[in-house]
C-alpha positions as CSV (number, residue, x, y, z in Angstrom):
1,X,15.6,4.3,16.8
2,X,17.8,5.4,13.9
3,X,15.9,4.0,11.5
4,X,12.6,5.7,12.6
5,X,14.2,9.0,12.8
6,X,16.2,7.9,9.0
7,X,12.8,7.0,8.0
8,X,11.0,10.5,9.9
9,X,13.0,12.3,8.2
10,X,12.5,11.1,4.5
11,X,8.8,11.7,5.2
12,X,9.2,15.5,6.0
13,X,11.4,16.2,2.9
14,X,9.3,14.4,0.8
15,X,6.2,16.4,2.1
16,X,8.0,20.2,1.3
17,X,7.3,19.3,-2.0
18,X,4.5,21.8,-3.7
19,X,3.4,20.1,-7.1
20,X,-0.3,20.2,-7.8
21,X,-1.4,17.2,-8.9
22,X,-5.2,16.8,-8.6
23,X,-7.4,14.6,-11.0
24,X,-5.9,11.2,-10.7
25,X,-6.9,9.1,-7.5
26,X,-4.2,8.9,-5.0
27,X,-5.9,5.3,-4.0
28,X,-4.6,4.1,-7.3
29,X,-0.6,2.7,-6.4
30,X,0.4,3.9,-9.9
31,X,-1.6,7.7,-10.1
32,X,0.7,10.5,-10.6
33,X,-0.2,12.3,-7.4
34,X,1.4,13.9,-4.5
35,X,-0.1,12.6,-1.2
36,X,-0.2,11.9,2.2
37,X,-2.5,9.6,3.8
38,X,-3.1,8.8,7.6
39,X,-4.4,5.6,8.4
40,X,-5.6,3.3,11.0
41,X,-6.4,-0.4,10.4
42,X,-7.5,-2.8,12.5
43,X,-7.1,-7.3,11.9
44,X,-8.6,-10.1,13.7
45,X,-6.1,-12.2,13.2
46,X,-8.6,-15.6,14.6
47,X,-7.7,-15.5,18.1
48,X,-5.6,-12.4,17.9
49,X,-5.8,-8.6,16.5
50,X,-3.6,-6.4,15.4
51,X,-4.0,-2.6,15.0
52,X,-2.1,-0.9,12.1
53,X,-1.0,2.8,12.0
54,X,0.8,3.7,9.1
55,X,2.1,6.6,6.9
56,X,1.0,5.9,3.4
57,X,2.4,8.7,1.1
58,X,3.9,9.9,-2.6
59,X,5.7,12.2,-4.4
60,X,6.2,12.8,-8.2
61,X,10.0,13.3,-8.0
62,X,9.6,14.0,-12.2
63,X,5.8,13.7,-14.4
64,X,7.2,9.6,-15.0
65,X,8.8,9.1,-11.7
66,X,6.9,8.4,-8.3
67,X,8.1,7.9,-4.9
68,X,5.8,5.8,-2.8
69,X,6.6,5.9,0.9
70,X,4.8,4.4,4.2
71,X,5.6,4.1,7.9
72,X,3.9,1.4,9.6
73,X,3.5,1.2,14.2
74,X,1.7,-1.9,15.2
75,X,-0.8,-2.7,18.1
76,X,-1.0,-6.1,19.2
77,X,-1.8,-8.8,21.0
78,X,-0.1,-12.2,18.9
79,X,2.0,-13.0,21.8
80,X,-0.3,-13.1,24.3
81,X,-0.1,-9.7,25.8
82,X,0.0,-6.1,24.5
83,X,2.9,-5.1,22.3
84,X,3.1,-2.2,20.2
85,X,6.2,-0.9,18.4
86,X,7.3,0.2,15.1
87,X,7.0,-2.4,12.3
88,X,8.5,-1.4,9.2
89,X,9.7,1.5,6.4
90,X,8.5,1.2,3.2
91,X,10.4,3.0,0.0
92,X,9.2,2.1,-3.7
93,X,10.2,4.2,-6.6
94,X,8.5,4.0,-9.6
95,X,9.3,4.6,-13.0
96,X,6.5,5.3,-16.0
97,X,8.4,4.1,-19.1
98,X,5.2,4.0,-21.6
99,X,1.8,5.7,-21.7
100,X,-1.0,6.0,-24.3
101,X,-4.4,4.8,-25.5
102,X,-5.8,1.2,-26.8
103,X,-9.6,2.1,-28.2
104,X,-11.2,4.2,-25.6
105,X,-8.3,3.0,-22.6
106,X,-5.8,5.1,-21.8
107,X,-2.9,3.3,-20.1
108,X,0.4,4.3,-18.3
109,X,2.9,1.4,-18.0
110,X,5.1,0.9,-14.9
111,X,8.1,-0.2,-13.3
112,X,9.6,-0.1,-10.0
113,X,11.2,-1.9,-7.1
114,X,10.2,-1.7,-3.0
115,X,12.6,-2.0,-0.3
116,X,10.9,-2.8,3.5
117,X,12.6,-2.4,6.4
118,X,12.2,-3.9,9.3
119,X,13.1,-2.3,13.0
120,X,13.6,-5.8,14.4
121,X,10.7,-5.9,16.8
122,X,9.4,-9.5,15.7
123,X,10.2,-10.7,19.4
124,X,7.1,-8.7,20.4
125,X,5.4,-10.5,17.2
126,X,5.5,-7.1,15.2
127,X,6.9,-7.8,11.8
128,X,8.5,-10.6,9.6
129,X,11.8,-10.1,11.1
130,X,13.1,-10.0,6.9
131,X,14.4,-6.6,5.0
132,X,12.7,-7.1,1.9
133,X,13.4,-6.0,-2.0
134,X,10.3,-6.4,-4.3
135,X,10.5,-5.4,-7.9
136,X,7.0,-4.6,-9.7
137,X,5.5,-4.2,-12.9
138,X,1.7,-3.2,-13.8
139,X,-0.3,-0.9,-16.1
140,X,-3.2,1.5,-15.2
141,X,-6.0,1.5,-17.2
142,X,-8.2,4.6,-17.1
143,X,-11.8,5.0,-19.1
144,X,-14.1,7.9,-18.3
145,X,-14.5,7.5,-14.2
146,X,-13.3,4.0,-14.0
147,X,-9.6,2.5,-13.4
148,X,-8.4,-1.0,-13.5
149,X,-4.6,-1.6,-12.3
150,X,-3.2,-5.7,-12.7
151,X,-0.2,-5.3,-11.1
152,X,2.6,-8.1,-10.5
153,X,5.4,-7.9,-7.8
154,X,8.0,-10.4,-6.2
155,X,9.6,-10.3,-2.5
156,X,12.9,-11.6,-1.7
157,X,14.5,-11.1,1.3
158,X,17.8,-9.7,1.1
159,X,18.3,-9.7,5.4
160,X,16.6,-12.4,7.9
161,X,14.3,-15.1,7.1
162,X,14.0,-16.2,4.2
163,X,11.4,-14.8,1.8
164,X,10.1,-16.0,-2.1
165,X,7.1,-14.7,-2.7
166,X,5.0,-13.4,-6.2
167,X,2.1,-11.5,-5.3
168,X,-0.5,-10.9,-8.2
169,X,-2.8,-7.9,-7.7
170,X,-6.0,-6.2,-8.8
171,X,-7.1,-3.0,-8.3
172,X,-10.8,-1.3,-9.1
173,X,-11.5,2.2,-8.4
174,X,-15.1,3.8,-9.7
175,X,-15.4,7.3,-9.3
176,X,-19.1,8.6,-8.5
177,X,-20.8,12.2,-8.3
178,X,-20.0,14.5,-5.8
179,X,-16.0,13.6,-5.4
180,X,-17.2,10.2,-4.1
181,X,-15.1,7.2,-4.7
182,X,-15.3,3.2,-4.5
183,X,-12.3,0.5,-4.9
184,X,-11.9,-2.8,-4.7
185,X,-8.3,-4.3,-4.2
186,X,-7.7,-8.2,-4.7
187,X,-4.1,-9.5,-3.5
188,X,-3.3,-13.2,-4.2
189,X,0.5,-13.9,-3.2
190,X,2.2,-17.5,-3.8
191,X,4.3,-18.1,-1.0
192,X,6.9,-19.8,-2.4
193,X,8.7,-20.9,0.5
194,X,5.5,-22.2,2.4
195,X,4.1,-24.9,0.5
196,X,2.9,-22.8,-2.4
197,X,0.5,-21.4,0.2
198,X,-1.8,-18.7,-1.0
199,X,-2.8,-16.1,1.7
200,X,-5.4,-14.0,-0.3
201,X,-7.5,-10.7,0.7
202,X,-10.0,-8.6,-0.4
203,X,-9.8,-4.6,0.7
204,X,-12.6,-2.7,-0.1
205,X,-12.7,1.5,0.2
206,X,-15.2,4.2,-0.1
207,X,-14.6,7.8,0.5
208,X,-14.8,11.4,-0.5
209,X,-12.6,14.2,-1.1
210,X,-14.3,17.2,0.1
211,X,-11.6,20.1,-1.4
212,X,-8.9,19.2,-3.7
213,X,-6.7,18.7,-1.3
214,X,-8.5,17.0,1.8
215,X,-10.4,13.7,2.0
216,X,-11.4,11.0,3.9
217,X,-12.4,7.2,3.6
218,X,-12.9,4.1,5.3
219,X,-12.0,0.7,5.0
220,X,-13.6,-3.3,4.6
221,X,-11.0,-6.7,4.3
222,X,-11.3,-9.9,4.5
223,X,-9.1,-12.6,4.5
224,X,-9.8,-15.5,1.8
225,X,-9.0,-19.0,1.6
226,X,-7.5,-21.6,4.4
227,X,-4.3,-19.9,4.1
228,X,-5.7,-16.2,4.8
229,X,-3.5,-13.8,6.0
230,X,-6.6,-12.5,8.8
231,X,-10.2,-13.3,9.3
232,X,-11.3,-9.5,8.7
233,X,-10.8,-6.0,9.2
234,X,-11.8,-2.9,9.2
235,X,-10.1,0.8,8.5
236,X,-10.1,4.7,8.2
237,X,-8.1,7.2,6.7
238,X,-7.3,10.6,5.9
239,X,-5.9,12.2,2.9
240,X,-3.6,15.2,1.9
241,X,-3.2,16.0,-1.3
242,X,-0.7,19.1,-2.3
């Protein structure tokens, strides 16, 4: 319970915050936006589901410095009955060292590190049962109304099981008429610790901001590969930008 309130509390500080910060996508994990999304996403897990609802928010602390926060309560069924409880807190700072143009690109460079942690309900089969530390890297490339982001990140655990994992990620994000928007997110992680497995996805999102500062969108993923972290899912959010 402390750590929910620890992590409540972080969230409503964060939010006080007014910094207008409109034109870049807040779907993008390295735009320079202030946001606060609510989310709902739902896995089937083969056999199973699970039901995600999560805080997913960020704050420019300074024009090169982001704070990315999210708050995650699962739904689920992986033990055989109903469970729900929170799952995890999410904190990632990160730094934008470098940022310019190569031909017609423009590109910001980043840097930063996550720490996840976990409120110890993995008896009810919600959560890893690790606290995590993951350091990043990636670059976001932006040309008219189109964005590519290659990002690179590594989890270790530094309490409970043990974790060794690289993760290799790319996101897609066309931006159409009328404030609508697409994206396509590809995550391939190496899991170093389970035979080299692979447990890829594919998210995909459309939505639409209908002011500058409220939008909504929904949701496609699928798992990929013999070692997919779900079959499929499906999702919904909406957005606060300030």
């Amino acid at each position: 319970m402390k750590k929910v309130l620890a992590a409540c509390a972080l969230i409503l500080m964060i939010g006080t915050g007014i910094n207008h910060a409109y034109a870049e996508n807040a779907s993008n994990p390295l735009a320079s936006v202030n946001n606060v999304d609510l989310r709902w996403q739902h896995f089937d897990l083969g056999g199973s589901d699970r039901n995600d609802f999560y805080v997913d928010g960020a704050h420019m602390l300074t024009p090169k410095l982001k704070l990315k926060y999210e708050l995650h309560y699962w739904d689920t069924d992986v033990t055989g009955s109903s469970e729900n409880d929170w799952e995890s807190f999410h904190v990632k700072p990160i730094y934008f060292p470098v940022q310019g143009e190569l031909g017609e690109w423009k590109y910001k460079v980043a840097a930063g590190i996550e720490v996840a942690v976990g409120f110890g309900n993995e008896d009810k089969g919600i959560g890893s049962g690790s606290d995590q530390i993951a350091p990043l890297v990636g670059v976001s490339f932006v040309k008219g109304n189109t964005v590519l982001v290659p990002i690179v990140q590594h989890y270790v655990e530094y309490d409970g099981p043990e974790v060794n994992q690289t993760a290799f990620r790319l996101v897609a994000i066309q931006s159409f008429s009328n404030n609508f928007w697409g994206k396509m997110d590809v995550k391939v992680p190496i899991d170093w610790e389970n035979d080299n497995a692979v447990p890829a996805s594919v998210e995909t999102q459309v939505g639409k901001m209908f002011t500058e500062s409220f939008g909504t969108y929904v949701d496609g993923l699928i798992g990929i590969g013999t070692d997919r972290p779900y079959d499929w899912g499906v999702g919904i959010g909406v957005r606060f930008k300030y």
